[in-house]
C-alpha positions as CSV (number, residue, x, y, z in Angstrom):
1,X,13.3,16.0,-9.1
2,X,15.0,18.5,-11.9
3,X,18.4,17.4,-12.5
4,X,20.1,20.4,-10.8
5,X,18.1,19.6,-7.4
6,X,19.7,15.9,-8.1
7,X,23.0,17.7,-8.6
8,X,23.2,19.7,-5.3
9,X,21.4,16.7,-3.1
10,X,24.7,14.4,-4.3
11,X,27.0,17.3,-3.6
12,X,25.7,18.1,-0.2
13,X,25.5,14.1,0.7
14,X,29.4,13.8,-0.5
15,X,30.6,16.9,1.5
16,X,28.8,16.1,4.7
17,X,30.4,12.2,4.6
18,X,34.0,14.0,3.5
19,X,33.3,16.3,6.9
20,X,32.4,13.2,8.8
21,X,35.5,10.7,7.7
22,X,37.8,14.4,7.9
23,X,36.9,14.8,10.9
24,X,37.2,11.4,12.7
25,X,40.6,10.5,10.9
26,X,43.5,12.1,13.3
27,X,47.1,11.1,14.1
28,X,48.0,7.6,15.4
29,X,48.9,9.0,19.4
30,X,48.8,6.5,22.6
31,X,46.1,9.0,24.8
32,X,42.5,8.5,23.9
33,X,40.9,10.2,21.6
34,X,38.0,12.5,21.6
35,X,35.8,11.8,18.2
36,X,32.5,13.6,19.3
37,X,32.2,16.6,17.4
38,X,33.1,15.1,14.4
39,X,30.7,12.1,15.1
40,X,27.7,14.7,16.0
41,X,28.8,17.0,12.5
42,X,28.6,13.8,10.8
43,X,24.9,12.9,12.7
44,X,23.6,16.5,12.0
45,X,24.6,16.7,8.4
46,X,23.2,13.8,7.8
47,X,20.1,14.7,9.1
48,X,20.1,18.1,7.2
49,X,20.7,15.9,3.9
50,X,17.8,13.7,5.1
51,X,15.0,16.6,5.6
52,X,16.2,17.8,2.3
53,X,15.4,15.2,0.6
54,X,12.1,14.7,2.4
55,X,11.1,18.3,1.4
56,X,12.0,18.3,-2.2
57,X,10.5,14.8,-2.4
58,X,6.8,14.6,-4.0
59,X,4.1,13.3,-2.7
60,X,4.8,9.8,-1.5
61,X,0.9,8.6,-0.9
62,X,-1.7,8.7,-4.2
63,X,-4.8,10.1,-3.9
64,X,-7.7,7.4,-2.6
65,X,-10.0,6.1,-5.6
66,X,-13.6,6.1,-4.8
67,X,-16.0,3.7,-6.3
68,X,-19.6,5.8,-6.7
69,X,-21.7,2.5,-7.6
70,X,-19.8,0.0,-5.3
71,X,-22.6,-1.9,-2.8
72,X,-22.6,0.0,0.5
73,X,-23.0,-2.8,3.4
74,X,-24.9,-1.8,6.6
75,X,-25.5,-3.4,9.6
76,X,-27.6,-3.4,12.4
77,X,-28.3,-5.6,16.1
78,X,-31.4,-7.0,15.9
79,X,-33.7,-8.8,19.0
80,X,-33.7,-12.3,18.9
81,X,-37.1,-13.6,20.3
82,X,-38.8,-16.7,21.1
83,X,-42.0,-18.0,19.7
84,X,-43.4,-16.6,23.4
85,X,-42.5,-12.9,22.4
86,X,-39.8,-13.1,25.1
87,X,-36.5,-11.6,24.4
88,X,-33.8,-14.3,23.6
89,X,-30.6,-12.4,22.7
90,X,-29.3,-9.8,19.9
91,X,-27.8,-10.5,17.0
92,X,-26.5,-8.9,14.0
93,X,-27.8,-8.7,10.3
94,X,-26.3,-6.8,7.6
95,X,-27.8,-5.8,4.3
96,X,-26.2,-4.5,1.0
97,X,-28.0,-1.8,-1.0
């Protein structure tokens, strides 16, 4: 990230928490208070600040590496017979090439 992208991401992430705290913090009065609004502002905001980061982020996952001479292993179920010709079973071999 440039250093002006870096600049505006703190900026927005300071006011949305100063519209957050602002908005919970009230008089000291005996009847309950109602802190929604501000609670949601301070949820939404800090969701906006969140997708803006995630889209100004690079890529977070390198491309894959592929190997072009690394052994490639196949495998295969075989018929496992008896010295009759009968069929016993499968089973499974695998060969490298």
């Amino acid at each position: 990230m440039t250093s002006f992208k870096k600049t505006v991401t703190a900026a927005l992430a300071v006011l949305t928490l100063s519209t957050a705290i602002l908005a919970g913090a009230g008089s000291a009065q005996a009847y309950p208070r109602h802190r929604g609004w501000g609670v949601g502002a301070g949820i939404v905001g800090a969701l906006a600040v969140g997708g803006l980061l995630a889209a100004s982020a690079n890529r977070a996952y390198a491309e894959p590496v592929y190997e072009e001479d690394a052994p490639v292993r196949r495998c295969e179920m075989v018929e496992r017979v008896n010295r009759f010709g009968e069929v016993v079973g499968y089973r499974k071999v695998c060969s490298l090439y």
